[in-house]
C-alpha positions as CSV (number, residue, x, y, z in Angstrom):
1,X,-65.3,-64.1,70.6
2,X,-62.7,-66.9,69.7
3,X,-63.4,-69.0,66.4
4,X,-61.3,-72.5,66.1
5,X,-60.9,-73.0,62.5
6,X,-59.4,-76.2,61.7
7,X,-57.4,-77.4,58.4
8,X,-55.5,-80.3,57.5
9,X,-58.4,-83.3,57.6
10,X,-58.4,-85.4,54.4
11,X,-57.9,-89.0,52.7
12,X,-55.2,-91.2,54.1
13,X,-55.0,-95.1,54.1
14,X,-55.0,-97.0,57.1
15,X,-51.3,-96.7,59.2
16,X,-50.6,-93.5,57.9
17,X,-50.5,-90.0,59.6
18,X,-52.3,-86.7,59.3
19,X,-51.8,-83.8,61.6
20,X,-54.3,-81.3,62.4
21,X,-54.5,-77.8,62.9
22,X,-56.7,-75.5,64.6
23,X,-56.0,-71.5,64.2
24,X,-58.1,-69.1,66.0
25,X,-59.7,-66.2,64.5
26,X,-61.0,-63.0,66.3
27,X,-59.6,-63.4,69.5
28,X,-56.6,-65.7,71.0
29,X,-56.1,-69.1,72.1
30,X,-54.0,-68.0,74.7
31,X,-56.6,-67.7,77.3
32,X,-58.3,-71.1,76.9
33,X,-58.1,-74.7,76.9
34,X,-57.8,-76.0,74.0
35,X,-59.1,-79.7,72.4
36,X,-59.9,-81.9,69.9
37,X,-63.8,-84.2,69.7
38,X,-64.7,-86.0,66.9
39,X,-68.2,-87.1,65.5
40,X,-67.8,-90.6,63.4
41,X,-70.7,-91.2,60.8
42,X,-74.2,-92.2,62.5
43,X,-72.2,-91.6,66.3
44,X,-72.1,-88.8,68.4
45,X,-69.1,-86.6,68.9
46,X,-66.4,-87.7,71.2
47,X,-63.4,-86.2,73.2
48,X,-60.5,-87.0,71.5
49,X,-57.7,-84.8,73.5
50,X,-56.6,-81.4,75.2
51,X,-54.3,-79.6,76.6
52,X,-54.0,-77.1,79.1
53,X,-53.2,-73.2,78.4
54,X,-49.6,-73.5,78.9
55,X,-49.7,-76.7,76.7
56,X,-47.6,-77.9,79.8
57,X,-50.5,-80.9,80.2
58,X,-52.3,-83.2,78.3
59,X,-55.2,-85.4,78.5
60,X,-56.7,-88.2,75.8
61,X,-59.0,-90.7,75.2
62,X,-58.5,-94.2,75.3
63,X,-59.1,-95.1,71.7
64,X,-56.0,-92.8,70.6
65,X,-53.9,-92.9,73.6
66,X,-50.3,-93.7,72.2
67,X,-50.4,-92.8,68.7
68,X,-52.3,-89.6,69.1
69,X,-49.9,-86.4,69.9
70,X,-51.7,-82.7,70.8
71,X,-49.6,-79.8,71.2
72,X,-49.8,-76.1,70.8
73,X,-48.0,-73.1,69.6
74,X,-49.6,-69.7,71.6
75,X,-46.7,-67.7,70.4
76,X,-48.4,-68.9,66.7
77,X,-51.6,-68.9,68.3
78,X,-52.3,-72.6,66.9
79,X,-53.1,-76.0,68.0
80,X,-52.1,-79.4,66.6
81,X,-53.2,-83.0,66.7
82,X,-50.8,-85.5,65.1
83,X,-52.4,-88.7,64.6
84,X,-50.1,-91.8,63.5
85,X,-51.8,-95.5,63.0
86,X,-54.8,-94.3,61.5
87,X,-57.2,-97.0,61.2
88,X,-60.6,-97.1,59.6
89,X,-62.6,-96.1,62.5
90,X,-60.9,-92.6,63.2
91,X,-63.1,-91.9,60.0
92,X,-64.8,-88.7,61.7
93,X,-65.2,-85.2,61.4
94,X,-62.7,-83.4,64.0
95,X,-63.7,-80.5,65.4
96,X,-61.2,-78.3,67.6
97,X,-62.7,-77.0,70.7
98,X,-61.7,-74.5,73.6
99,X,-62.7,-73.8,77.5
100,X,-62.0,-72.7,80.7
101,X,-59.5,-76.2,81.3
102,X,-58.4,-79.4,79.8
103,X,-60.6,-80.9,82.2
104,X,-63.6,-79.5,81.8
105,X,-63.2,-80.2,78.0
106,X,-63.7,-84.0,78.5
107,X,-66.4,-83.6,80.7
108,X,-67.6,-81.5,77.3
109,X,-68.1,-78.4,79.0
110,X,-66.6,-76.0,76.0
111,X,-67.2,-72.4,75.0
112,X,-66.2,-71.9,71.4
113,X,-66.6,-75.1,68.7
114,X,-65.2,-75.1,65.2
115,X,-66.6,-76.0,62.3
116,X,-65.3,-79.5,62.0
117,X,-62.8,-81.3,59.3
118,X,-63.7,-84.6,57.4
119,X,-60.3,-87.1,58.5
120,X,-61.3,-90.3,56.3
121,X,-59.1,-93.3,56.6
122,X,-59.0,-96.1,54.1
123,X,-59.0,-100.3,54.3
């Protein structure tokens, strides 16, 4: 069984950048889809991004289309989500996801959910 374990959420004022990254312990990444959701404070969680197995594909939401960058390494066995122009209400806990294909991950059809990091953005 695959565990996403994320790393890398914290404080950052508004227009910086904070990038994301999502290991994977007992098993590989390799064989999955892999994405990022996020849950804001009093909201429900919402897809974010993903990106195929090969990493050759990519898929985002609106709301960080453009400033928002996933990519993975499967020779490191890690993913990444690079997020530039933060603004206030990216404040959210980010949890990395996997599943059978980037696109069943936005219609939130995902095997294996991590436990979530706190990204906090500042006025």
């Amino acid at each position: 069984q695959v565990q996403p374990v994320e790393s890398g959420g914290g404080l950052v004022q508004a227009g910086g950048s904070l990038r994301l990254s999502c290991a994977a312990s007992g098993g590989s990444l390799t064989s999955y889809a892999m994405g990022w959701f996020r849950q804001p404070p009093g909201k429900g969680r919402e897809f974010v991004a993903a990106i195929s197995r090969s990493g050759g594909s990519t898929d985002y939401a609106d709301s960080v289309k453009g400033r928002s960058t996933i990519s993975r390494d499967n020779a490191l066995n890690t993913g990444y989500l690079q997020m530039n122009s933060l603004a206030p209400e990216d404040t959210a806990v980010y949890y990395c996801v996997v599943g059978p294909s980037k696109w069943d991950l936005r219609r939130n059809v995902v095997n294996y959910w991590g436990q979530g990091t706190q990204v906090t953005v500042s006025s």
